[in-house]
C-alpha positions as CSV (number, residue, x, y, z in Angstrom):
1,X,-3.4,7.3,3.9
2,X,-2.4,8.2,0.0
3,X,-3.6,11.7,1.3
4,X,-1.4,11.5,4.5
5,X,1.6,10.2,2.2
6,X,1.4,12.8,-0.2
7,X,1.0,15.5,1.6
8,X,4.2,14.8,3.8
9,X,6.3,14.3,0.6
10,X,5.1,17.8,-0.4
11,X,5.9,19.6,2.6
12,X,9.3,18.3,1.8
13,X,9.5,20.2,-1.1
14,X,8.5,17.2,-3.8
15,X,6.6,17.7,-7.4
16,X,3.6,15.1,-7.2
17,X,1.7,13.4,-9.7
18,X,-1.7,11.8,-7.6
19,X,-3.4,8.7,-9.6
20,X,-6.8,8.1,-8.4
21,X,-9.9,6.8,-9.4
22,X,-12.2,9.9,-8.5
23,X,-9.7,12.5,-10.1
24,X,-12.0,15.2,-8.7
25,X,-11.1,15.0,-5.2
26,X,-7.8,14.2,-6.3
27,X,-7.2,17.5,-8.0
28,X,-8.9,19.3,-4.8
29,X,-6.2,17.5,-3.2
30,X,-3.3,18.7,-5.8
31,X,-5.0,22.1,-5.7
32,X,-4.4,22.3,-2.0
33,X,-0.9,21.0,-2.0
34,X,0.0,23.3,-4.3
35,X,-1.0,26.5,-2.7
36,X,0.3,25.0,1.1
37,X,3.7,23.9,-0.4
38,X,4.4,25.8,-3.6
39,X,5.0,22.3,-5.5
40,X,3.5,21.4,-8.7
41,X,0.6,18.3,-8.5
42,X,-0.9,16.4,-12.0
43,X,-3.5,14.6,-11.7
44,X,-4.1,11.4,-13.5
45,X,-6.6,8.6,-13.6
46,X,-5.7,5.2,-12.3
47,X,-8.5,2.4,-11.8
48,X,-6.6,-0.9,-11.2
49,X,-9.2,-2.8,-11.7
50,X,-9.5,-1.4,-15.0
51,X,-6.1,-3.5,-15.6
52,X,-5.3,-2.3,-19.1
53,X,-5.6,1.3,-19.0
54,X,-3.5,1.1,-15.3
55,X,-0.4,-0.3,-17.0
56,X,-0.6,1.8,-20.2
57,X,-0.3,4.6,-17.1
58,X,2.2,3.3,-15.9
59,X,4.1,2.5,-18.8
60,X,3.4,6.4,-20.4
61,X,3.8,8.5,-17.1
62,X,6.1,10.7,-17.4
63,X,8.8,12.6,-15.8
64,X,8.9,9.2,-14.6
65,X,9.2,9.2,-10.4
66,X,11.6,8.6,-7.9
67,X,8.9,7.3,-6.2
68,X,6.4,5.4,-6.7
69,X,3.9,4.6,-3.6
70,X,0.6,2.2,-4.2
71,X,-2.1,2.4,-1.5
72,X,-4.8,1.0,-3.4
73,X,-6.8,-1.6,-1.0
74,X,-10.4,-3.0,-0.5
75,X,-11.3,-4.5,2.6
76,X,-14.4,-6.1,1.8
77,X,-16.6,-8.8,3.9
78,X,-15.4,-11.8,4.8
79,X,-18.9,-13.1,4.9
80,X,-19.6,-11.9,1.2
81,X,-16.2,-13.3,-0.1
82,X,-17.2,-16.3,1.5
83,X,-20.5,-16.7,0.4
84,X,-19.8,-14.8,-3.2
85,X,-16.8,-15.7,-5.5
86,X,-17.5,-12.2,-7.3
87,X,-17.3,-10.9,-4.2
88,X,-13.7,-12.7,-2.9
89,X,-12.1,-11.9,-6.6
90,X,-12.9,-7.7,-6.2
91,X,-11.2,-8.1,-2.9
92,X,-7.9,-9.9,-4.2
93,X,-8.0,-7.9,-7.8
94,X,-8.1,-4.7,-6.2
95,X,-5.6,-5.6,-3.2
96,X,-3.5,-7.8,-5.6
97,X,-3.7,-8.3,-9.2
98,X,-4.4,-4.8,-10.3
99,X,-1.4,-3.0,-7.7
100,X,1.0,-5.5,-9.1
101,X,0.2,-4.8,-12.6
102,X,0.8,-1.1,-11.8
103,X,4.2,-2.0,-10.2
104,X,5.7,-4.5,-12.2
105,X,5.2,-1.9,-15.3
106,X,7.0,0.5,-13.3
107,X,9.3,-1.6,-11.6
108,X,11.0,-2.6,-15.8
109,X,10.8,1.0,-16.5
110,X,12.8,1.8,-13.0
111,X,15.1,-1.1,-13.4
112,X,15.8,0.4,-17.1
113,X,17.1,3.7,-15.4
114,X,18.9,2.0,-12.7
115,X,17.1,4.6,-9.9
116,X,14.1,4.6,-7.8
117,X,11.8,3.8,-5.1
118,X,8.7,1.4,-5.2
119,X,6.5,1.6,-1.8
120,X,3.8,-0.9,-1.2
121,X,1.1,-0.6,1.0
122,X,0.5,-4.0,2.7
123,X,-1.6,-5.0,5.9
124,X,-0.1,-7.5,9.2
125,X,-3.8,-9.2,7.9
126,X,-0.8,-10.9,5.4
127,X,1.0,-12.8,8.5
128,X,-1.3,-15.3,9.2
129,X,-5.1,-16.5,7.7
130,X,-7.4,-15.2,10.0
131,X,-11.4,-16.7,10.0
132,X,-12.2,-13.2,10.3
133,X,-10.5,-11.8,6.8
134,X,-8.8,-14.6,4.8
135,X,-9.5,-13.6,1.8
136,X,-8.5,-9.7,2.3
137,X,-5.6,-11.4,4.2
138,X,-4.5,-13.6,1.7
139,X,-4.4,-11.2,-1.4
140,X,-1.8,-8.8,1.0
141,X,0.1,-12.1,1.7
142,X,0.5,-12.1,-2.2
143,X,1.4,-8.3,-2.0
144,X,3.7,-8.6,0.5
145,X,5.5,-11.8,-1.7
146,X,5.7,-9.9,-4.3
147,X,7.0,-6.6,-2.8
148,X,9.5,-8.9,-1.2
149,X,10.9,-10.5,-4.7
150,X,10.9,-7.5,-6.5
151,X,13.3,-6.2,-3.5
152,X,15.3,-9.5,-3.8
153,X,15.7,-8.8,-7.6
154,X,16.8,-5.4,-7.5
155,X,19.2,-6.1,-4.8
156,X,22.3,-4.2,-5.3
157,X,20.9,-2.2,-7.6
158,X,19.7,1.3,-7.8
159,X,16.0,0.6,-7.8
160,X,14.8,-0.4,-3.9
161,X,11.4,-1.8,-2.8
162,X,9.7,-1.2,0.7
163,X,6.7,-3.0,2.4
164,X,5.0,-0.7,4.5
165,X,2.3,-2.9,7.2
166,X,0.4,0.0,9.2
167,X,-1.7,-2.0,11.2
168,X,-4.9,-0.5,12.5
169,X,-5.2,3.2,10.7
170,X,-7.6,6.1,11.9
171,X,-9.3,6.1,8.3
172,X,-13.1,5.4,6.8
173,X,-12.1,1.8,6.3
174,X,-12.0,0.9,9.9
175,X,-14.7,3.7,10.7
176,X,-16.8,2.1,13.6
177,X,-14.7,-0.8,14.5
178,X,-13.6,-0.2,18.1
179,X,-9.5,-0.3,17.9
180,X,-6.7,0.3,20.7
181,X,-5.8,3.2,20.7
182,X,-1.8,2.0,21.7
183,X,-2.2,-0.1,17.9
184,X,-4.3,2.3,16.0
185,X,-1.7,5.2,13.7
186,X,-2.7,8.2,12.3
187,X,-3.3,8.9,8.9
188,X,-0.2,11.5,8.9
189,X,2.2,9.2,11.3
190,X,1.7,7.0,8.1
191,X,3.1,9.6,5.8
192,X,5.8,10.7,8.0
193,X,6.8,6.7,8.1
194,X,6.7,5.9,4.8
195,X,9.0,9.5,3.6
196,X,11.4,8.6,6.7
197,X,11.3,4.5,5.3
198,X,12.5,6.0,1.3
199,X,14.6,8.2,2.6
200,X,16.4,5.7,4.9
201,X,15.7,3.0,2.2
202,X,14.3,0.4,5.0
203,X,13.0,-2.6,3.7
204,X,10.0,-3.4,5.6
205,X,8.3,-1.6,8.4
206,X,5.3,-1.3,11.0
207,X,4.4,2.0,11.5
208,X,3.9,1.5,14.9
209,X,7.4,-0.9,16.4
210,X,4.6,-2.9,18.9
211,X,3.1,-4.8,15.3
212,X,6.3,-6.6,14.8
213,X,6.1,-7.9,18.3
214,X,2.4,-8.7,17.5
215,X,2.9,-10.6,14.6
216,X,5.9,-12.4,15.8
217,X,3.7,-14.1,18.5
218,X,0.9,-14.8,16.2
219,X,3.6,-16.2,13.4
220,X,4.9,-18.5,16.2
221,X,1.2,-20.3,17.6
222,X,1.3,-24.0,16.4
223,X,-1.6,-24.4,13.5
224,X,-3.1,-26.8,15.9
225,X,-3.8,-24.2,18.5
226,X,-4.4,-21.5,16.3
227,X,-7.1,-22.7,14.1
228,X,-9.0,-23.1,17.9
229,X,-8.5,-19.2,18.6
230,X,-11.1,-18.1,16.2
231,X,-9.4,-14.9,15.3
């Protein structure tokens, strides 16, 4: 997806700077953007998990961005988180704590120029605790509060905040699961929604319209019948 995104944003004629933990790929990936597009790429290394070298990133970047778009995000297993707290605290630091880190560094140094765009990389798993993935679930309900009160602060402002929920993606995370192919985006209709949601500034979408429908049914289910759906 942070491929997807980056490329689109290049073929529009944007300067990148990629922040990755394997900065190897990443600067095959700059490499290539730069001969397809004629932009210019830096590469940097971001681990969020490694918390205090993240924000020192974030507070030294520099030209500072217009945008700033975080698709970090570990699925996990349910059935390790459950059975492992290690296991349930890599899950919610890497979908979580260390992205918010990132952010609210970025978000002050934004807010200090009075211009820019924050993008956040959520998941509908946020709507609703799910027996299948609560814990993954419940550290991109966090993300998605957060991404919502950073919007709510910077109301009226220059700085804006979107949420971005994609639903099922095409991608090695859900490799092997069998998805509908009606719910199920691409990789680049991801980057083509999140460059059309900054330059629109929306402030939340689904890439594909039929999630919000989803979601609004599954928001609405009484607890009581819910918890029997097993989901």
């Amino acid at each position: 997806i942070g491929r997807a995104i980056a490329a689109e944003f290049a073929r529009n004629g944007h300067d990148l700077a990629l922040a990755a933990r394997n900065t190897e790929q990443a600067g095959r990936d700059a490499e290539d953007l730069r001969l397809r597009h004629g932009i210019t790429a830096s590469v940097h290394r971001l681990n969020v998990l490694e918390q205090a070298e993240a924000v020192r990133l974030a507070e030294t970047i520099e030209p500072l961005p217009d945008v700033a778009i975080c698709v970090v995000g570990l699925l996990g297993s349910q059935a390790a988180s459950a059975a492992d707290p290690a296991a349930a605290e890599l899950v919610l630091r890497s979908n979580f704590n260390g992205p918010t880190a990132v952010l609210a560094v970025l978000a002050n140094r934004f807010e200090r120029r009075d211009g820019g765009v924050i993008v956040g990389i959520s998941s509908v798993a946020g709507e609703r605790g799910r027996a299948s993935n609560y814990v993954y679930g419940s550290a991109k309900a966090g993300f998605t509060a957060f991404l919502s009160g950073l919007r709510n602060r910077f109301a009226g402002t220059g700085v804006h905040v979107v949420t971005v929920k994609p639903g099922f993606v095409a991608t090695r995370m859900t490799e092997g699961m069998n998805l509908p192919a009606r719910l199920t985006a691409r990789p680049d209709e991801v980057g083509r929604a999140v460059y059309d949601a900054c330059a629109k500034r929306k402030d939340e979408i689904y890439v594909r319209p039929v999630w919000r429908l989803i979601m609004a049914v599954i928001r609405a289910i009484p607890e009581w019948k819910f918890k029997r759906l097993k989901l």
